[in-house]
Biotite code that builds the C-alpha atoms (Angstrom):
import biotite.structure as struc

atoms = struc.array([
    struc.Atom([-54.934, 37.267, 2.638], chain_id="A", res_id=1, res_name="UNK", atom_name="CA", element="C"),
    struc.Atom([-53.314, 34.736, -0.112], chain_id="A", res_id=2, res_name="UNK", atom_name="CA", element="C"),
    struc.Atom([-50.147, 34.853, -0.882], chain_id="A", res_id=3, res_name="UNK", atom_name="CA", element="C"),
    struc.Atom([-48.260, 35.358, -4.586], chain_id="A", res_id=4, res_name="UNK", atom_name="CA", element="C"),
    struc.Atom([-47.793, 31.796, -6.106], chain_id="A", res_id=5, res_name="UNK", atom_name="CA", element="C"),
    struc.Atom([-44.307, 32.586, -6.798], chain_id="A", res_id=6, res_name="UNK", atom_name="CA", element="C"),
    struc.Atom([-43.158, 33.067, -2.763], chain_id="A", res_id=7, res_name="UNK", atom_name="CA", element="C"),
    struc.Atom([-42.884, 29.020, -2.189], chain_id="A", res_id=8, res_name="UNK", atom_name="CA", element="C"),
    struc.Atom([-40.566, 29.544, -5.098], chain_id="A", res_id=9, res_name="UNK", atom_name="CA", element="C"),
    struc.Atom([-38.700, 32.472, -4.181], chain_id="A", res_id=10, res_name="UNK", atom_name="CA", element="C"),
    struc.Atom([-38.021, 30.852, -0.854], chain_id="A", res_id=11, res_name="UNK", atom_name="CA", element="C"),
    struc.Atom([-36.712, 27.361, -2.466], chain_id="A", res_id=12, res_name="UNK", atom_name="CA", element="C"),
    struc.Atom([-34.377, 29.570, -4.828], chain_id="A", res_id=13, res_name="UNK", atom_name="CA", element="C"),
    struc.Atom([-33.259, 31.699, -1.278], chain_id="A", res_id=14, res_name="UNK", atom_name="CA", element="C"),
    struc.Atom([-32.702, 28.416, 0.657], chain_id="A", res_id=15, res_name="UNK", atom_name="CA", element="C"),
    struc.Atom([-30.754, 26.342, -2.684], chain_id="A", res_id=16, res_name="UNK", atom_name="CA", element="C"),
    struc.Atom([-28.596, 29.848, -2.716], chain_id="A", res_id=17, res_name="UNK", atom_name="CA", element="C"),
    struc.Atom([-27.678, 29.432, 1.016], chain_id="A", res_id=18, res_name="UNK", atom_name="CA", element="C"),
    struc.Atom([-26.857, 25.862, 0.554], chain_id="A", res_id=19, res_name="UNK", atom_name="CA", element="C"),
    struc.Atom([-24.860, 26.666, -2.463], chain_id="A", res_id=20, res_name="UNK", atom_name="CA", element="C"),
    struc.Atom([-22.661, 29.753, -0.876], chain_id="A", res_id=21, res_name="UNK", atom_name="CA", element="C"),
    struc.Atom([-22.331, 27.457, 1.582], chain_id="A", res_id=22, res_name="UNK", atom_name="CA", element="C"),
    struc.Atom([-20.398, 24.814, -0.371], chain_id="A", res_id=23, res_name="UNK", atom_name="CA", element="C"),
    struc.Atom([-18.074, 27.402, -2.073], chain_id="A", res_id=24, res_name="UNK", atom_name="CA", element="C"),
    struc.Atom([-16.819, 28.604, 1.110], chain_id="A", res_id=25, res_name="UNK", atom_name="CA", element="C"),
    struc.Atom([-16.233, 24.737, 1.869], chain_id="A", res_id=26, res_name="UNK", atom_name="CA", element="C"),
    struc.Atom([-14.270, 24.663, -1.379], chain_id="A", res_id=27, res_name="UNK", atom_name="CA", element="C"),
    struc.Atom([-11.150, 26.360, 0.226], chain_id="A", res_id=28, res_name="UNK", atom_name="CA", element="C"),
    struc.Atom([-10.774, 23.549, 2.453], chain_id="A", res_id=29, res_name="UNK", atom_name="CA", element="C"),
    struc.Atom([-8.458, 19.936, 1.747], chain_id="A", res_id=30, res_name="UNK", atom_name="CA", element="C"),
    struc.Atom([-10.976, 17.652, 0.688], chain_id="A", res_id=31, res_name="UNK", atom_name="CA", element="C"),
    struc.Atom([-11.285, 14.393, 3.205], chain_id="A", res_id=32, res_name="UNK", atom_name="CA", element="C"),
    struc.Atom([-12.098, 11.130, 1.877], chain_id="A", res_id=33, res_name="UNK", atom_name="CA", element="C"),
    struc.Atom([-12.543, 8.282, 3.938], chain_id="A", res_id=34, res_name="UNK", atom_name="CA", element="C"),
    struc.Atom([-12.582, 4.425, 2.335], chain_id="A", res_id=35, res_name="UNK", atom_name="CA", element="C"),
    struc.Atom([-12.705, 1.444, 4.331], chain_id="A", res_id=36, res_name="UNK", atom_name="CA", element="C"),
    struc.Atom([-9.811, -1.021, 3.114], chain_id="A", res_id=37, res_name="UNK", atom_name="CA", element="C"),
    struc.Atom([-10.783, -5.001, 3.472], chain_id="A", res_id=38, res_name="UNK", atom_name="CA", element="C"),
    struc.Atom([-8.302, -6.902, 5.565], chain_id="A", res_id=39, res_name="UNK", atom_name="CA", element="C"),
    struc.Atom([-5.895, -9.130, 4.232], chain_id="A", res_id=40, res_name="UNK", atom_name="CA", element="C"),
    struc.Atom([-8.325, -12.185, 5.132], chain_id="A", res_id=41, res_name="UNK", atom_name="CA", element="C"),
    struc.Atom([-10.991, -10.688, 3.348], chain_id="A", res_id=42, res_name="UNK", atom_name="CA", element="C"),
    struc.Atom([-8.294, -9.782, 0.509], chain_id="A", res_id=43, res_name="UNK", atom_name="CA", element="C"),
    struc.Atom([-7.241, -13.467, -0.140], chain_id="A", res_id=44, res_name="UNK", atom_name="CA", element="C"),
    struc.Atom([-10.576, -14.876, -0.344], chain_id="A", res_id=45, res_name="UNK", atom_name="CA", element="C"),
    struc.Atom([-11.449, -12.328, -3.041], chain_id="A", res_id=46, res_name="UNK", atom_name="CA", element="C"),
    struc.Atom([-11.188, -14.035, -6.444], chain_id="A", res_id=47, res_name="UNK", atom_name="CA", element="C"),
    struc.Atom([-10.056, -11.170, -8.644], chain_id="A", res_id=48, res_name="UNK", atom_name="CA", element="C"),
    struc.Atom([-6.240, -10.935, -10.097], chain_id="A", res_id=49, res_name="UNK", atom_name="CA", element="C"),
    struc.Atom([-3.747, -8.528, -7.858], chain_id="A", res_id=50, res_name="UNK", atom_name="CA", element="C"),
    struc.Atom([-2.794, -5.808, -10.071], chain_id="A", res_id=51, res_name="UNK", atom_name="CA", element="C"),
    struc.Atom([0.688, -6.182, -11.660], chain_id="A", res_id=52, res_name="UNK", atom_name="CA", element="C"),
    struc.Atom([3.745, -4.228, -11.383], chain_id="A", res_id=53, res_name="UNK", atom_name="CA", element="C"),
    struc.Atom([5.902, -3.981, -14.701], chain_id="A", res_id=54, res_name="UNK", atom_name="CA", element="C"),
    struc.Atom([9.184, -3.479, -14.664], chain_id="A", res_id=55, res_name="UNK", atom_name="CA", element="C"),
    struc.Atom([11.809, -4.059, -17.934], chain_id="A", res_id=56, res_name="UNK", atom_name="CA", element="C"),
    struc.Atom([12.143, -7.429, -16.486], chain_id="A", res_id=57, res_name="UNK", atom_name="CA", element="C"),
    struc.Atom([8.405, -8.671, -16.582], chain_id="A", res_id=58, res_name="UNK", atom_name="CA", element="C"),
    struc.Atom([5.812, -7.887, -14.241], chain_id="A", res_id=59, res_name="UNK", atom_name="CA", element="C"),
    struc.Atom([5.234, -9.065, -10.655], chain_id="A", res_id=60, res_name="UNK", atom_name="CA", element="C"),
    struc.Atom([1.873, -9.956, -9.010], chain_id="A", res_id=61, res_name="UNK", atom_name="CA", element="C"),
    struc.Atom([1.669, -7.130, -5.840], chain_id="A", res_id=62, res_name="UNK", atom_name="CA", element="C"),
    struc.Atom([0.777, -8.610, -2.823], chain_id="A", res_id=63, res_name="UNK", atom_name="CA", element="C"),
    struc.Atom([0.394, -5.975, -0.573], chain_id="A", res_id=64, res_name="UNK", atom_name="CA", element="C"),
    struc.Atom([-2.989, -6.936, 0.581], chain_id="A", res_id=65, res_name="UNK", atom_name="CA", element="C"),
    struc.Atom([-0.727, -9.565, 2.814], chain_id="A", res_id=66, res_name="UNK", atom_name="CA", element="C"),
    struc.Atom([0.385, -6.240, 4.754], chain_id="A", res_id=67, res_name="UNK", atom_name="CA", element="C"),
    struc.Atom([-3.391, -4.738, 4.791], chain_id="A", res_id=68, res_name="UNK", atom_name="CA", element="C"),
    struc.Atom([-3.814, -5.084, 8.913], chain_id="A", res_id=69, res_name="UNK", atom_name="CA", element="C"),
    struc.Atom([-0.357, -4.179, 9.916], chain_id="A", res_id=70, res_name="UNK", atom_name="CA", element="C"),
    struc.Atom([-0.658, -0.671, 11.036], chain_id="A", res_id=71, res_name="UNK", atom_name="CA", element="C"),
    struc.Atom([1.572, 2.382, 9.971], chain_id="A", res_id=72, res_name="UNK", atom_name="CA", element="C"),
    struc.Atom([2.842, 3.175, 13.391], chain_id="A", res_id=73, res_name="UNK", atom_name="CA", element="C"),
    struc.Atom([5.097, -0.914, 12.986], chain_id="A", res_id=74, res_name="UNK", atom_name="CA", element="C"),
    struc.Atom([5.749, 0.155, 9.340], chain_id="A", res_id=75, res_name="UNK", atom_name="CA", element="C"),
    struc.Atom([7.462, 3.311, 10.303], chain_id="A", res_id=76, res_name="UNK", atom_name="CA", element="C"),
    struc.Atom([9.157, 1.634, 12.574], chain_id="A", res_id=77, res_name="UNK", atom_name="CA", element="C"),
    struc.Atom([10.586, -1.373, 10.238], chain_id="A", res_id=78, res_name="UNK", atom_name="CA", element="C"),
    struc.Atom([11.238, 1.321, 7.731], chain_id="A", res_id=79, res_name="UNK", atom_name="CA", element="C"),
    struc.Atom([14.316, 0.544, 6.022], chain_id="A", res_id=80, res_name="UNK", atom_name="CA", element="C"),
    struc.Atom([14.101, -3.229, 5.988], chain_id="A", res_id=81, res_name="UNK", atom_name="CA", element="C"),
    struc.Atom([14.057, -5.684, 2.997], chain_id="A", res_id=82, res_name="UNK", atom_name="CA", element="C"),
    struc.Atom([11.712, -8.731, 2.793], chain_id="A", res_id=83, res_name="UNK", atom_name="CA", element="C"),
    struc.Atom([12.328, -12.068, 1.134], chain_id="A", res_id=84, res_name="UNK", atom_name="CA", element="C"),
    struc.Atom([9.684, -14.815, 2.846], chain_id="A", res_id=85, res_name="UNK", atom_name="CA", element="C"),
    struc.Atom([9.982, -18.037, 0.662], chain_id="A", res_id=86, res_name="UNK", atom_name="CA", element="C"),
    struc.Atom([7.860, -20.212, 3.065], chain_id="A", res_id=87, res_name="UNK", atom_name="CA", element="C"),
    struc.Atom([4.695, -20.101, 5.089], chain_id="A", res_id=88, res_name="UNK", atom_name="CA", element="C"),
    struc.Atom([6.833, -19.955, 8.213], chain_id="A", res_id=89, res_name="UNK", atom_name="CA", element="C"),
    struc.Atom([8.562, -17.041, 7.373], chain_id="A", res_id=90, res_name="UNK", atom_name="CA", element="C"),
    struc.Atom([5.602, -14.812, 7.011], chain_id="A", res_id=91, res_name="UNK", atom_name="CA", element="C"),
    struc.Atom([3.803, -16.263, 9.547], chain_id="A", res_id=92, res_name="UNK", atom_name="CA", element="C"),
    struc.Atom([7.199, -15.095, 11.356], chain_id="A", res_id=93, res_name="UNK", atom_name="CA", element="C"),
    struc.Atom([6.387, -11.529, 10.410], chain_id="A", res_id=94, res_name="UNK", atom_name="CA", element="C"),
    struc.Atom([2.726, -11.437, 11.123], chain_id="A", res_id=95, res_name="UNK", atom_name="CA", element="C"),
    struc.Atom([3.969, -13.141, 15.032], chain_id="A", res_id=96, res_name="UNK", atom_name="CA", element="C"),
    struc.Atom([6.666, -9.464, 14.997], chain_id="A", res_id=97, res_name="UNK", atom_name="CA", element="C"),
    struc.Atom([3.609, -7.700, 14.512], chain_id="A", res_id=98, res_name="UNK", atom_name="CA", element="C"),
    struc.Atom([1.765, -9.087, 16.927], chain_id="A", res_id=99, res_name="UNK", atom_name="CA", element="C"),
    struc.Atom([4.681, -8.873, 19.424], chain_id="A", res_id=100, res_name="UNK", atom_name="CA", element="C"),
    struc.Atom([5.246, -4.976, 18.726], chain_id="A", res_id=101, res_name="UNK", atom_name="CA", element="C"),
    struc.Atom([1.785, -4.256, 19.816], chain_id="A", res_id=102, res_name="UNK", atom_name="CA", element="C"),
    struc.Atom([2.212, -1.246, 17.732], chain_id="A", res_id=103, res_name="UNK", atom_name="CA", element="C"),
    struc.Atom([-1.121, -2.229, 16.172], chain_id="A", res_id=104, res_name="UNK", atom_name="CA", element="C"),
    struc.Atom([-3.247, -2.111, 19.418], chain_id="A", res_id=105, res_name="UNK", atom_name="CA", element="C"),
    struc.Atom([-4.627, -5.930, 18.092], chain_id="A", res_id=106, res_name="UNK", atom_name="CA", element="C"),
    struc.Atom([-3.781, -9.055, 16.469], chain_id="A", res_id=107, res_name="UNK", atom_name="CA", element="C"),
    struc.Atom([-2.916, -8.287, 13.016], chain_id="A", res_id=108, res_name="UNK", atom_name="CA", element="C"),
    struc.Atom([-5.056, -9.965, 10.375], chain_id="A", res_id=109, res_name="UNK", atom_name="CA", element="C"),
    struc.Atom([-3.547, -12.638, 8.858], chain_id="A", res_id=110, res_name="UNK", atom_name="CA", element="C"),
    struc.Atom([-3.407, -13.921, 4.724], chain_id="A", res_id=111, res_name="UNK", atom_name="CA", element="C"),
    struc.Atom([-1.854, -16.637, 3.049], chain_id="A", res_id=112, res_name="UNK", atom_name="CA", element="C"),
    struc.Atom([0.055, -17.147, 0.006], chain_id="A", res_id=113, res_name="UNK", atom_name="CA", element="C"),
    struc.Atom([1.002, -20.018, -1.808], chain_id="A", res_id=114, res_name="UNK", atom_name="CA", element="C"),
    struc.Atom([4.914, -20.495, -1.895], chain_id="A", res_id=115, res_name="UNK", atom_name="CA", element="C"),
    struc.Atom([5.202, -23.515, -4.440], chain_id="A", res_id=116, res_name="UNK", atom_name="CA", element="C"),
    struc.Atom([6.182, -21.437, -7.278], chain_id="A", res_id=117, res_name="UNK", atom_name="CA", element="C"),
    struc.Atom([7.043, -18.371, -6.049], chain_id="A", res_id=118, res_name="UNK", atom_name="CA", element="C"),
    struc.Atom([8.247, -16.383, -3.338], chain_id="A", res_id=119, res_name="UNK", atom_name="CA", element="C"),
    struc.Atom([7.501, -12.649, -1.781], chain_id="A", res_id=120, res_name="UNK", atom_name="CA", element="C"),
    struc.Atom([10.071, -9.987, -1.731], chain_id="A", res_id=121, res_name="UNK", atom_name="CA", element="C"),
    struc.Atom([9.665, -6.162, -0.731], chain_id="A", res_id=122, res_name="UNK", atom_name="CA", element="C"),
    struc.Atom([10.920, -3.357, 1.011], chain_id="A", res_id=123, res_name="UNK", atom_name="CA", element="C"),
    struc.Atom([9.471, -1.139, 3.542], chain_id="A", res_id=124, res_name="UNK", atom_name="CA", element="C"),
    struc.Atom([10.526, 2.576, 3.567], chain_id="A", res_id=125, res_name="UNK", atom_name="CA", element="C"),
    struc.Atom([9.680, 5.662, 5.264], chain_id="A", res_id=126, res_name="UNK", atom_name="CA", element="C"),
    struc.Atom([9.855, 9.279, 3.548], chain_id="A", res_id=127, res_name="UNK", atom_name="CA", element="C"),
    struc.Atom([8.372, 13.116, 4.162], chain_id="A", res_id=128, res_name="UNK", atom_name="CA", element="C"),
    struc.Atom([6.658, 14.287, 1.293], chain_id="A", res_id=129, res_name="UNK", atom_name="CA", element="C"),
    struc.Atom([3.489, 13.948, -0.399], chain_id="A", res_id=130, res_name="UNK", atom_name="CA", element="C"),
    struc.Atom([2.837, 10.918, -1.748], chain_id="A", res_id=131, res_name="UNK", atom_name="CA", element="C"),
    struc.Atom([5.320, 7.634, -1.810], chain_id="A", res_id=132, res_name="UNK", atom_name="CA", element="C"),
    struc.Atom([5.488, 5.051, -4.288], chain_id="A", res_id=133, res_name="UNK", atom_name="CA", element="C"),
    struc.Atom([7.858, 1.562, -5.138], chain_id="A", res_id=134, res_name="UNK", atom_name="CA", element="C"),
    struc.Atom([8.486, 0.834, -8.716], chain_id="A", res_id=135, res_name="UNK", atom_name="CA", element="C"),
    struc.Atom([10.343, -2.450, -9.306], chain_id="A", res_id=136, res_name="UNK", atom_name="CA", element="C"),
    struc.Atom([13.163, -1.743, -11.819], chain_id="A", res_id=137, res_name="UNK", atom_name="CA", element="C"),
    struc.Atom([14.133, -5.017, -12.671], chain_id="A", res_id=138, res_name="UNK", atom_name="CA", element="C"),
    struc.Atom([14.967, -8.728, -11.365], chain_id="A", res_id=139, res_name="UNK", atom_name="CA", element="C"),
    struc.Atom([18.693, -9.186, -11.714], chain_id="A", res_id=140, res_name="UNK", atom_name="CA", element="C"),
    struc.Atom([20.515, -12.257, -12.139], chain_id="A", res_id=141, res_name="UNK", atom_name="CA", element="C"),
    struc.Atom([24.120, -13.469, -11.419], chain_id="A", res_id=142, res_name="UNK", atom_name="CA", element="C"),
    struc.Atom([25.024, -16.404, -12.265], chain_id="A", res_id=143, res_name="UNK", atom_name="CA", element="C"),
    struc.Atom([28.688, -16.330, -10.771], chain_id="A", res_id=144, res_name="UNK", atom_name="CA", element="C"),
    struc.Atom([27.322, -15.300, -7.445], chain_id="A", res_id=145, res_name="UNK", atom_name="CA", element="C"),
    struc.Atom([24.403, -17.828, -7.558], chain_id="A", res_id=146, res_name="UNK", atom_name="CA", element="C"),
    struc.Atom([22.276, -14.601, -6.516], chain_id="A", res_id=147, res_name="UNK", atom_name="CA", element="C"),
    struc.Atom([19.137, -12.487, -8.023], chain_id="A", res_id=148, res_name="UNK", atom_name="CA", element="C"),
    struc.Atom([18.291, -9.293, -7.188], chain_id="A", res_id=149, res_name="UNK", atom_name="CA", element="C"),
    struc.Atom([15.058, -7.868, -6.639], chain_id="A", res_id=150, res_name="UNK", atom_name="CA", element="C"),
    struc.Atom([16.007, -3.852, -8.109], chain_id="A", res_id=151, res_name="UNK", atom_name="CA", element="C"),
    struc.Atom([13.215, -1.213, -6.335], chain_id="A", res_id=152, res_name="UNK", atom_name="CA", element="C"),
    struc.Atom([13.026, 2.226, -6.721], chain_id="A", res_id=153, res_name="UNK", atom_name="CA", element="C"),
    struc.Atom([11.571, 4.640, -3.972], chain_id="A", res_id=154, res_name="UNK", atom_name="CA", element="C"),
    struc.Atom([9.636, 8.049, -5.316], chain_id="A", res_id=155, res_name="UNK", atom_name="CA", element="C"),
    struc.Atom([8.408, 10.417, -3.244], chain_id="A", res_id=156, res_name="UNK", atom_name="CA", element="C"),
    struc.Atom([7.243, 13.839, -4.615], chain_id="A", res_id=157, res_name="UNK", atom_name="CA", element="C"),
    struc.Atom([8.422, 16.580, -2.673], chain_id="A", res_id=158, res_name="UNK", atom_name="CA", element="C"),
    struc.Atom([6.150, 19.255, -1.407], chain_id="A", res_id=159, res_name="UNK", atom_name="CA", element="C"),
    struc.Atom([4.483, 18.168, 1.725], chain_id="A", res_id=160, res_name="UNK", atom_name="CA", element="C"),
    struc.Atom([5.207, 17.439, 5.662], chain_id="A", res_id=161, res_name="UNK", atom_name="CA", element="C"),
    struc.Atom([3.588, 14.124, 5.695], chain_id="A", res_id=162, res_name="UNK", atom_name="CA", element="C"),
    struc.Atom([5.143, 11.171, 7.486], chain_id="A", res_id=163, res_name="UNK", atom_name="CA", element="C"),
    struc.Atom([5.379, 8.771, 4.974], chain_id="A", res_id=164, res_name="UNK", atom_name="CA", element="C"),
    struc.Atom([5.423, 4.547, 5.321], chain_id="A", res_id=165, res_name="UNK", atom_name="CA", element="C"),
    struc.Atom([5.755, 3.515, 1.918], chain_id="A", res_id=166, res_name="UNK", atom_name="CA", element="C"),
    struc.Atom([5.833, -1.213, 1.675], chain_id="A", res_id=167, res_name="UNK", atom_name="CA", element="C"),
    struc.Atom([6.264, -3.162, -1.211], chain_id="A", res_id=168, res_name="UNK", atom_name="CA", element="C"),
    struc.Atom([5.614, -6.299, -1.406], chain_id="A", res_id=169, res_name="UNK", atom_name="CA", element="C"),
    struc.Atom([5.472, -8.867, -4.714], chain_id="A", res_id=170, res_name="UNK", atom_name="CA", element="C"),
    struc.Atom([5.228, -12.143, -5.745], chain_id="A", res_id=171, res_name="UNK", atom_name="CA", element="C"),
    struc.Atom([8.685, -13.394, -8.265], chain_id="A", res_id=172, res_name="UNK", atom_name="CA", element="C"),
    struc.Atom([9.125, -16.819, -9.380], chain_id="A", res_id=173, res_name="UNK", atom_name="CA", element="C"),
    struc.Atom([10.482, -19.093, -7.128], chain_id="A", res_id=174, res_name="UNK", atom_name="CA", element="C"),
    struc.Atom([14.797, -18.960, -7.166], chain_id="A", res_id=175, res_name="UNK", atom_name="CA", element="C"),
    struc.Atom([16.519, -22.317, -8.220], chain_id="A", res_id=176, res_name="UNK", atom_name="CA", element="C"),
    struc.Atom([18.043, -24.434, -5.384], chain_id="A", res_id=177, res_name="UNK", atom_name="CA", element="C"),
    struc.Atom([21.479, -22.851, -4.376], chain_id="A", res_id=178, res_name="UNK", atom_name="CA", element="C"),
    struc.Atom([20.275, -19.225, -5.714], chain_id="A", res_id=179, res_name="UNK", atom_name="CA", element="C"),
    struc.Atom([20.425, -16.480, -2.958], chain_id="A", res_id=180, res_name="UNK", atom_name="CA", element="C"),
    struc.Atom([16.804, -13.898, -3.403], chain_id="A", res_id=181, res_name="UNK", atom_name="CA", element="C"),
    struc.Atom([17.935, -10.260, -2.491], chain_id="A", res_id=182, res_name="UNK", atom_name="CA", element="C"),
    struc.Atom([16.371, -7.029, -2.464], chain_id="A", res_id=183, res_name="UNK", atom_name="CA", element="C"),
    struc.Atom([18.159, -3.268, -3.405], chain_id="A", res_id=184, res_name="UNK", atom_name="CA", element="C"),
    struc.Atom([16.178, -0.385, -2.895], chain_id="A", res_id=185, res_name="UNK", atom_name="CA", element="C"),
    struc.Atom([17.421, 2.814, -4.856], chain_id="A", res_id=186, res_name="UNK", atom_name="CA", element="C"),
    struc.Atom([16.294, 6.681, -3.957], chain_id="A", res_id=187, res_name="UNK", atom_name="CA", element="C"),
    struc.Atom([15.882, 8.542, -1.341], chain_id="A", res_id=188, res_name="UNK", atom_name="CA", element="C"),
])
């Protein structure tokens, strides 16, 4: 007995119909996405510009990628700190803190930056909500107290239970010799 032409396609539209109510009853679901982040080392050798972060003030080179191996279980845990490194030693410093924590379960991966010119300053924060995000406000000087200020903002919209660790961490030129590198976080 042979069989209608049309059954191998009647079958093909039954299966693609299956597959298809299939994926709409996935469509109810949080999407996952999953994206493998280089490490700081593999960061630094890149050649392409960090992105910029504008403020009133100018804009500021991010350097996060610095802070790409040190876990969030440490960052939680530093939450509420401020970060001015204006030598080698002094990050090297942090990345050793890491290390030491063992929150991390290895040896953190470690970058480099060069401090001739500039230094790094940042903030680390921790926050419920659903997403997190620094915005540098401005970089303040005074002159009578021989100090600048590095002026951050901390956003977090509202609407979720997630545990939060939110770090900042930019490049600003270099203070002059006597000149005192702070950093104030404003929000929540």
């Amino acid at each position: 007995m042979r069989l209608p032409s049309t059954l191998p396609k009647l079958l093909l539209a039954a299966c693609l119909s299956v597959v298809i109510s299939g994926c709409g009853a996935l469509g109810g679901r949080e999407e996952v996405v999953i994206t493998a982040t280089p490490n700081a080392v593999q960061r630094a050798e890149a050649q392409a510009p960090a992105p910029a972060l504008t403020s009133d003030t100018g804009a500021f080179e991010s350097q996060l990628a610095l802070l790409d191996g040190v876990c969030t279980e440490f960052l939680l845990g530093a939450a509420g700190e401020t970060l001015v490194w204006d030598r080698p030693e002094a990050l090297a410093a942090f990345y050793d803190r890491v290390d030491e924590s063992e929150a991390c379960g290895a040896p953190v991966a470690r970058g480099t930056f060069d401090f001739a010119e500039r230094v790094l300053a940042g903030a680390i924060a921790a926050a419920t909500g659903c997403d997190a995000a620094f915005h540098v406000i401005a970089l303040a000087h005074d002159d009578a107290a021989r100090a600048q200020t590095l002026v951050v903002e901390l956003r977090v919209e509202p609407g979720c239970a997630y545990e939060l660790a939110e770090p900042l961490l930019v490049a600003v030129p270099r203070p002059l010799d006597g000149v005192t590198l702070r950093v104030e976080v404003r929000g929540p």
